[in-house]
C-alpha positions in Angstrom: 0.0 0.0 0.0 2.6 2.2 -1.1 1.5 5.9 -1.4 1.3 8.1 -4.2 5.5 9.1 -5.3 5.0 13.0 -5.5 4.7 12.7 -1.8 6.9 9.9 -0.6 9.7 12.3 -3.2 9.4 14.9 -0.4 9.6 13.0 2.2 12.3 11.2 0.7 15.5 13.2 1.5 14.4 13.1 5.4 16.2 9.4 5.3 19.2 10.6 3.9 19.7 11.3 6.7 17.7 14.3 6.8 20.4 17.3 6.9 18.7 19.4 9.9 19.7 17.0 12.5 23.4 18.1 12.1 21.9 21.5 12.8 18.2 22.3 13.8 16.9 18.9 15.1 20.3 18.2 16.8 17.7 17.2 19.9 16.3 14.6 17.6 17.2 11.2 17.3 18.6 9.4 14.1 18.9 5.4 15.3 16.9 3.0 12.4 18.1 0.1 14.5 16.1 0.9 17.4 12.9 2.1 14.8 13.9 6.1 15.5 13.4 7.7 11.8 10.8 9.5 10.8 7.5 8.0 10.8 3.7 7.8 11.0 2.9 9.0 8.0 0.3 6.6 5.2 -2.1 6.9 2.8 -2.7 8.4 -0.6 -2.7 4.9 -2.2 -3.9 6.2 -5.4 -3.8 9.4 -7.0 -3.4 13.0 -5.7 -6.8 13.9 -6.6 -8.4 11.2 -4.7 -7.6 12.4 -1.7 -10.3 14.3 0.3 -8.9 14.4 3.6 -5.5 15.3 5.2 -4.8 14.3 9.3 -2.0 15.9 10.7 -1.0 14.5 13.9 1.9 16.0 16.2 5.0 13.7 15.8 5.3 10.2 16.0 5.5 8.3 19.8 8.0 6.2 20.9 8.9 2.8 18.1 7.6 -0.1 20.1 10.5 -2.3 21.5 10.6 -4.3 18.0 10.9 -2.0 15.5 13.9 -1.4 13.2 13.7 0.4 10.0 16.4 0.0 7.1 14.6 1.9 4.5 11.5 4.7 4.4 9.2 0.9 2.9 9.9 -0.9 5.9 8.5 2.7 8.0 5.6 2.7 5.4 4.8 -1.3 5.8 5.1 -1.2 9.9 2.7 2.1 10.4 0.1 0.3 7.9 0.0 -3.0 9.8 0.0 -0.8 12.8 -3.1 1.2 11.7 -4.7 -1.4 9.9 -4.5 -3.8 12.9 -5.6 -1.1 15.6 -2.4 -1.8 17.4 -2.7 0.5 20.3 -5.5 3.6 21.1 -3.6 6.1 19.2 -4.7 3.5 16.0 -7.9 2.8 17.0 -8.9 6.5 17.7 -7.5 7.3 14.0 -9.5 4.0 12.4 -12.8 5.7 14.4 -12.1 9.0 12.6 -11.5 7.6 9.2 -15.0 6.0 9.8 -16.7 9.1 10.6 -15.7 10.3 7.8 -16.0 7.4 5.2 -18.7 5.4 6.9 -19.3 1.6 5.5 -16.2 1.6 3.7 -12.7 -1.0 4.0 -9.5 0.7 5.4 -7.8 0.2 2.1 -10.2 2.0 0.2 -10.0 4.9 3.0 -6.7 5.5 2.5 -7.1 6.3 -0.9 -8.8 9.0 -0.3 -6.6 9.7 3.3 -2.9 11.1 3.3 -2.3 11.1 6.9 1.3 12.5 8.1 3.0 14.1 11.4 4.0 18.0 11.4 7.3 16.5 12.9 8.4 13.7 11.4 10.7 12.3 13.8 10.2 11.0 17.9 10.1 14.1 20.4 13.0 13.6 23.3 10.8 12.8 25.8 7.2 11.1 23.9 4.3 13.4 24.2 7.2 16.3 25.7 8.1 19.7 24.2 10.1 19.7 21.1 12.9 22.8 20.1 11.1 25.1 18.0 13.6 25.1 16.0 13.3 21.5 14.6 9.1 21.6 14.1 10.2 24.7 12.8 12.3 23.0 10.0 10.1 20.0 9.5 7.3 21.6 8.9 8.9 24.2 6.4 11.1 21.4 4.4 8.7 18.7 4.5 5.2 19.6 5.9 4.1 22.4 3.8 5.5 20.8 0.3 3.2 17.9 0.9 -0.3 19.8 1.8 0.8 22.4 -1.2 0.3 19.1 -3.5 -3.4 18.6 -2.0 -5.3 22.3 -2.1 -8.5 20.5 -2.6 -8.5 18.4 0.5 -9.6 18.8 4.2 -6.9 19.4 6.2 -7.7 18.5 9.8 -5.1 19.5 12.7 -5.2 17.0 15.3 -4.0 18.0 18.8 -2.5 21.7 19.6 1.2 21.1 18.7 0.1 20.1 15.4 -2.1 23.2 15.1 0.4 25.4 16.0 3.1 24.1 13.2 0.0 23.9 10.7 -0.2 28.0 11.4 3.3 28.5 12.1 3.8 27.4 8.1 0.4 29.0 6.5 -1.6 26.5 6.1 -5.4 26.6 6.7 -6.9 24.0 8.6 -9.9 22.2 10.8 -8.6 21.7 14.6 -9.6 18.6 16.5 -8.3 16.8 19.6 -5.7 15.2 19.2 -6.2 10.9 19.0 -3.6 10.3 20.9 -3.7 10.2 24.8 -3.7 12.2 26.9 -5.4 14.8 24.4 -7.8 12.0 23.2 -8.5 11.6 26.8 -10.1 15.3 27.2 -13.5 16.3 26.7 -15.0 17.1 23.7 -12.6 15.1 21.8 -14.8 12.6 19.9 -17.0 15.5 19.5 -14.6 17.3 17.7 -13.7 14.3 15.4 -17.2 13.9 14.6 -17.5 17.6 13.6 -14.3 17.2 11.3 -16.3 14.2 9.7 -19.5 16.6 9.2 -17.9 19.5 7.4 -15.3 16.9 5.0 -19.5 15.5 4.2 -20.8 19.0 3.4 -17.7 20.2 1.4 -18.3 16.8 -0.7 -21.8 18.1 -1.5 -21.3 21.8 -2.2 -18.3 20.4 -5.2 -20.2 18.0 -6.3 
């Protein structure tokens, strides 16, 4: 389920490595053998113009204790098992959204329509922790931005206030939500908020059509 190549060729150079963490995301970590590159980012399995709706999230967690990543494929491969699976609440929270918002239809077919990516692409220090400015800063300029550019049609949905914040910091108009991830999923009005994301992707698919 390997998305669409005008977005995998930006996100591309970030396994170079990515150049910014010699300088701006020197906080970051750079370790494939232990699952730390970046991540969390699927969808778009077909074409660019399929794709209706765009989750942001913050930045990825922590890799579980098995993952290892030689290549940006085996990153792709492990977060669509992950997702497709429902392998922890963070999963399960996103599967409930994409259902909101494409009731009655299969995951796979979802992520045509679905690019779903992190405004950082890479582990914060300390999971769910504060991140340098500096680096969400740089990810969002070199890789975020260039990706939503590609999909001016779509429903871009913010998820959680550090993903808002880089979303604005570069631009870029969007829906906020609670985040899916806990603690934020945790808080109220949440669910609500992922239901009213759903509602307004519905009525912008009836005023185009």
């Amino acid at each position: 389920m390997k998305p669409c190549k005008e977005l995998l060729e930006i996100i591309q150079p970030a396994y170079a490595p990515c150049s910014n963490f010699t300088s701006a995301c020197s906080s970051l970590k750079w370790a494939p053998e232990s699952g730390y590159v970046p991540r969390g980012f699927l969808g778009a399995t077909g074409s660019l113009d399929e794709i209706e709706l765009v989750l942001v999230f913050a930045e990825p967690g922590d890799p579980h204790m098995t993952e290892k990543h030689e290549t940006m494929q085996s990153s792709l491969d492990y977060t669509y098992q992950c997702m497709k699976n429902g392998a922890d609440l963070f999963h399960r929270n996103v599967r409930k959204i994409l259902d909101m918002c494409f009731p009655g239809e299969s995951f796979d077919m979802q992520m045509r329509k679905t690019w779903m990516t992190e405004s950082l692409l890479c582990s914060a220090p300390k999971e769910s922790g504060a991140v340098a400015s500096s680096a969400w800063r740089a990810c969002s300029t070199c890789y975020l931005k260039p990706q939503i550019n590609l999909l001016p049609k779509a429903v871009v949905v913010a998820l959680g206030s550090k993903a808002q914040t880089r979303l604005s910091s570069v631009g870029i108009p969007f829906l906020k939500a609670g985040a899916a991830a806990p603690p934020g999923c945790n808080f109220k009005g949440a669910k609500e908020s992922w239901q009213a994301a759903a509602n307004e992707l519905k009525a912008r698919r009836v005023i185009s059509k």
